[in-house]
Backbone as JSON Lines, residues from 0, in Angstrom:
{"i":0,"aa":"X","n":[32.56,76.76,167.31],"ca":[33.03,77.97,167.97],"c":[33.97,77.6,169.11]}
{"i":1,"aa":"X","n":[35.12,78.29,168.87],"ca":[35.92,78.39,170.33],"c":[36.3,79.03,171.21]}
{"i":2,"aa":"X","n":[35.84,78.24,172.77],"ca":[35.95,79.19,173.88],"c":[36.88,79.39,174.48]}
{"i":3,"aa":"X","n":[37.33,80.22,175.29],"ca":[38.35,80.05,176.34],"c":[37.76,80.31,177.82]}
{"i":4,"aa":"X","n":[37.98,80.19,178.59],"ca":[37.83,80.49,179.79],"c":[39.2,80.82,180.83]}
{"i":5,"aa":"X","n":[38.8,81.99,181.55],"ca":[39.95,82.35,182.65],"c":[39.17,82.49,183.8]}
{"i":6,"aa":"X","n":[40.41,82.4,184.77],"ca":[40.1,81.99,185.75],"c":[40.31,83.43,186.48]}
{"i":7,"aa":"X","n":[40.05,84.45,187.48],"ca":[40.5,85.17,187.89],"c":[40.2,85.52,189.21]}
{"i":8,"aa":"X","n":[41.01,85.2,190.12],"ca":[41.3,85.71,191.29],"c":[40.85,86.72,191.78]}
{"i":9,"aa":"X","n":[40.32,87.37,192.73],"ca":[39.64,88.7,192.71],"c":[38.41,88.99,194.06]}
{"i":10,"aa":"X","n":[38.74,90.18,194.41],"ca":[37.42,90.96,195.45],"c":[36.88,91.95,194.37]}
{"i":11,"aa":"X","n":[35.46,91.89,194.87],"ca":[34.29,92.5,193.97],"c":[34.69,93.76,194.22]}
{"i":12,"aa":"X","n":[34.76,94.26,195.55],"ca":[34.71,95.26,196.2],"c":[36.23,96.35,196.05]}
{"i":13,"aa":"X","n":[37.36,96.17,195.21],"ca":[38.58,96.43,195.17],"c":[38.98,96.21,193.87]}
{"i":14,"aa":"X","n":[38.7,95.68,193.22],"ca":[39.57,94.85,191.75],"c":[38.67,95.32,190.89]}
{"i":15,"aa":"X","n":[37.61,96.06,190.82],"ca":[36.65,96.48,189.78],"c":[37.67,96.92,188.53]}
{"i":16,"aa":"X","n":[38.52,97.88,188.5],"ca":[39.06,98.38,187.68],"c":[40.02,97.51,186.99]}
{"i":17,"aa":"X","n":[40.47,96.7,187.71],"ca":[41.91,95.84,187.13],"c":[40.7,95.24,186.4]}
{"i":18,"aa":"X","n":[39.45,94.29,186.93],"ca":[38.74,93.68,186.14],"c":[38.45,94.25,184.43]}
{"i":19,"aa":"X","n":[38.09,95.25,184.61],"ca":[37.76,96.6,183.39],"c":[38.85,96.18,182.24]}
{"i":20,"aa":"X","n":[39.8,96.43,182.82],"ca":[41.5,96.73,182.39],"c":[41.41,95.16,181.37]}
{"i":21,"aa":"X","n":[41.31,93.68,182.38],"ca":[41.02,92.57,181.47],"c":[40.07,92.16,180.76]}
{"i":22,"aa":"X","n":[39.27,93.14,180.59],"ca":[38.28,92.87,180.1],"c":[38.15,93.53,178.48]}
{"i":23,"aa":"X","n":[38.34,94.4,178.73],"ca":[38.98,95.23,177.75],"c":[40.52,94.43,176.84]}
{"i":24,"aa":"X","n":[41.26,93.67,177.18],"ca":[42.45,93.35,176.87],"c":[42.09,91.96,175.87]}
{"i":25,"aa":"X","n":[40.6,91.54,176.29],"ca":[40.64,90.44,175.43],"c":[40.56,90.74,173.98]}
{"i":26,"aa":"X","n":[40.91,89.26,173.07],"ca":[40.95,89.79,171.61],"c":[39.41,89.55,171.26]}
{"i":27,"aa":"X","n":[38.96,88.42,171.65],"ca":[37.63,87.95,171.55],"c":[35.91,88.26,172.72]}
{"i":28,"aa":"X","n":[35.06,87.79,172.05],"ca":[33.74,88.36,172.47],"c":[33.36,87.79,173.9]}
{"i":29,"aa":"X","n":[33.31,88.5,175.17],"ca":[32.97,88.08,176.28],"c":[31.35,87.28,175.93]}
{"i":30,"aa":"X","n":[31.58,86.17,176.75],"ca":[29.94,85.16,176.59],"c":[29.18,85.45,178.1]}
{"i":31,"aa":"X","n":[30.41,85.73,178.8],"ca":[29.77,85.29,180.29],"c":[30.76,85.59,181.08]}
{"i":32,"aa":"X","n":[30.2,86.2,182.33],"ca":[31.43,86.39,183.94],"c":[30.38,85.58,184.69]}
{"i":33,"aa":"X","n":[31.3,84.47,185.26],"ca":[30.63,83.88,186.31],"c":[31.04,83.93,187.34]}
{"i":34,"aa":"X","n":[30.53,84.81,188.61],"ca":[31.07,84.9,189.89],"c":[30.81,83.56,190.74]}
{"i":35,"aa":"X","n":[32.23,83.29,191.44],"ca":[31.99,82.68,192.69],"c":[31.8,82.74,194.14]}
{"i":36,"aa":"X","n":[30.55,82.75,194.39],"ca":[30.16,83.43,195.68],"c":[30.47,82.38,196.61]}
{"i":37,"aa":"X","n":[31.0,82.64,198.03],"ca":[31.09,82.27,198.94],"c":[30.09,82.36,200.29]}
{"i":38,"aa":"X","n":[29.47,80.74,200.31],"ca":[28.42,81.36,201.47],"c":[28.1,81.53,202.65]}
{"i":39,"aa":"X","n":[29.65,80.97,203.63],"ca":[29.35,81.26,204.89],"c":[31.04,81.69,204.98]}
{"i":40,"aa":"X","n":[31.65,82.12,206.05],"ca":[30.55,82.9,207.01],"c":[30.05,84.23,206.45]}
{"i":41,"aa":"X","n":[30.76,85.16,205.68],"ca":[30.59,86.18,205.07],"c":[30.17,86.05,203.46]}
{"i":42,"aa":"X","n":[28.76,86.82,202.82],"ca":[29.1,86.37,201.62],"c":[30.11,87.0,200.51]}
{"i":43,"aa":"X","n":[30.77,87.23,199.98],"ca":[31.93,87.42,198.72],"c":[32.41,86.91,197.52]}
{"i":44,"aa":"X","n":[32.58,88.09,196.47],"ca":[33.22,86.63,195.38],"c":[34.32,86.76,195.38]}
{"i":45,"aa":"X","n":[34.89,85.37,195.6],"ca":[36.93,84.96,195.32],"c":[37.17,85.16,194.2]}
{"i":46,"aa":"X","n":[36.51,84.69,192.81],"ca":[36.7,84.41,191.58],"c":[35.56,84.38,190.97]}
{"i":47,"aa":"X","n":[36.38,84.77,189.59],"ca":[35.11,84.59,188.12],"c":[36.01,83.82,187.57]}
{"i":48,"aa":"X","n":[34.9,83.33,187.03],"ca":[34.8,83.13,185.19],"c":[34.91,83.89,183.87]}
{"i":49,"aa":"X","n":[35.74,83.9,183.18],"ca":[35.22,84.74,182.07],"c":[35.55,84.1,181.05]}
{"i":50,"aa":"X","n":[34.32,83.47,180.14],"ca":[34.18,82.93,179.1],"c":[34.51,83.66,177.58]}
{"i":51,"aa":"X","n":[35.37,83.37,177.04],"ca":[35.36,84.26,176.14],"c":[35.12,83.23,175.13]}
{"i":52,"aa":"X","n":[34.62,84.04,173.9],"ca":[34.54,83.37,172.23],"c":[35.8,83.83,171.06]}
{"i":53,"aa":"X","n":[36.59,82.92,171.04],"ca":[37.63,83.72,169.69],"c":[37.45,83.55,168.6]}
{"i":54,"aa":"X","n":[37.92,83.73,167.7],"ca":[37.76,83.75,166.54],"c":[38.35,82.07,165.9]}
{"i":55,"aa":"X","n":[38.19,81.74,165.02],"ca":[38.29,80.62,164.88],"c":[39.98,80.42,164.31]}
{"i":56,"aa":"X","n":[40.68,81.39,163.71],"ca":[42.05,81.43,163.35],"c":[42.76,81.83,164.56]}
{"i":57,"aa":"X","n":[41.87,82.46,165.5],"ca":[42.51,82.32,167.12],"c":[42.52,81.18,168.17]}
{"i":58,"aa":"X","n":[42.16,80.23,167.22],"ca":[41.93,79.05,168.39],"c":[42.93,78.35,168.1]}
{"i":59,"aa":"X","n":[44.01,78.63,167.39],"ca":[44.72,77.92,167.44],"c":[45.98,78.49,168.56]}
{"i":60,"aa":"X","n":[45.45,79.4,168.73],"ca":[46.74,79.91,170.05],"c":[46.75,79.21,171.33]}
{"i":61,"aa":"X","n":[47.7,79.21,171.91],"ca":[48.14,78.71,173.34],"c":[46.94,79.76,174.1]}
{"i":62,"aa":"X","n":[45.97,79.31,174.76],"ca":[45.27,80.04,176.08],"c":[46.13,80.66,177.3]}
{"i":63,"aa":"X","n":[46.3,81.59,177.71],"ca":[47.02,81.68,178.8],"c":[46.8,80.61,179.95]}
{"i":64,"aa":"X","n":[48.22,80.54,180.69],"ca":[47.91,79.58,181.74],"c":[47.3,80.48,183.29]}
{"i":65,"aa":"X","n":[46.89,79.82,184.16],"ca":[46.14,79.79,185.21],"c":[46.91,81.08,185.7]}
{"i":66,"aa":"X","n":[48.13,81.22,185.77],"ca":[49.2,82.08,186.41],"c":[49.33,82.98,185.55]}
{"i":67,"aa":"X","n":[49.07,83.15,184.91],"ca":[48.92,84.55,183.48],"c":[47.61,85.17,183.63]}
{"i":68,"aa":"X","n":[46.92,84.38,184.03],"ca":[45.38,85.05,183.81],"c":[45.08,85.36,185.4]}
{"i":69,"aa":"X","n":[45.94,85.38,186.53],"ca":[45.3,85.85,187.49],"c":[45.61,87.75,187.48]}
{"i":70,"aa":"X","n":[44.64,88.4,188.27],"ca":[44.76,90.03,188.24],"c":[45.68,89.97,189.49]}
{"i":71,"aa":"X","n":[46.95,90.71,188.85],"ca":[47.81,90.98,189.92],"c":[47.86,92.35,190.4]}
């Protein structure tokens, strides 16, 4: 099975919807969002994870790069 993972830039508290928006846009099966929490001084997440599963005639595509996959 092949995964992809993106990287995405992001406040929990503001970006909910753009999140939605990419989430929705993928071709393949979300596995996992992994937030990165920040623990001092305030806690917040900067970034997820989002693991996706494609299809196996989709793995042969180019993954977006780091700069494609951030929510602008």
């Amino acid at each position: 099975m092949p995964y992809r993972v993106h990287h995405l830039n992001m406040r929990m508290t503001r970006d909910e919807d753009r999140l939605a928006r990419f989430l929705n846009s993928l071709d393949g099966e979300v596995v996992a969002i992994i937030p990165n929490v920040t623990p001092v001084p305030a806690t917040y997440v900067d970034f997820v994870l989002v693991v996706e599963k494609v299809a196996e005639e989709a793995s042969g595509r180019q993954a977006p790069d780091r700069a494609t996959a951030q929510l602008a």
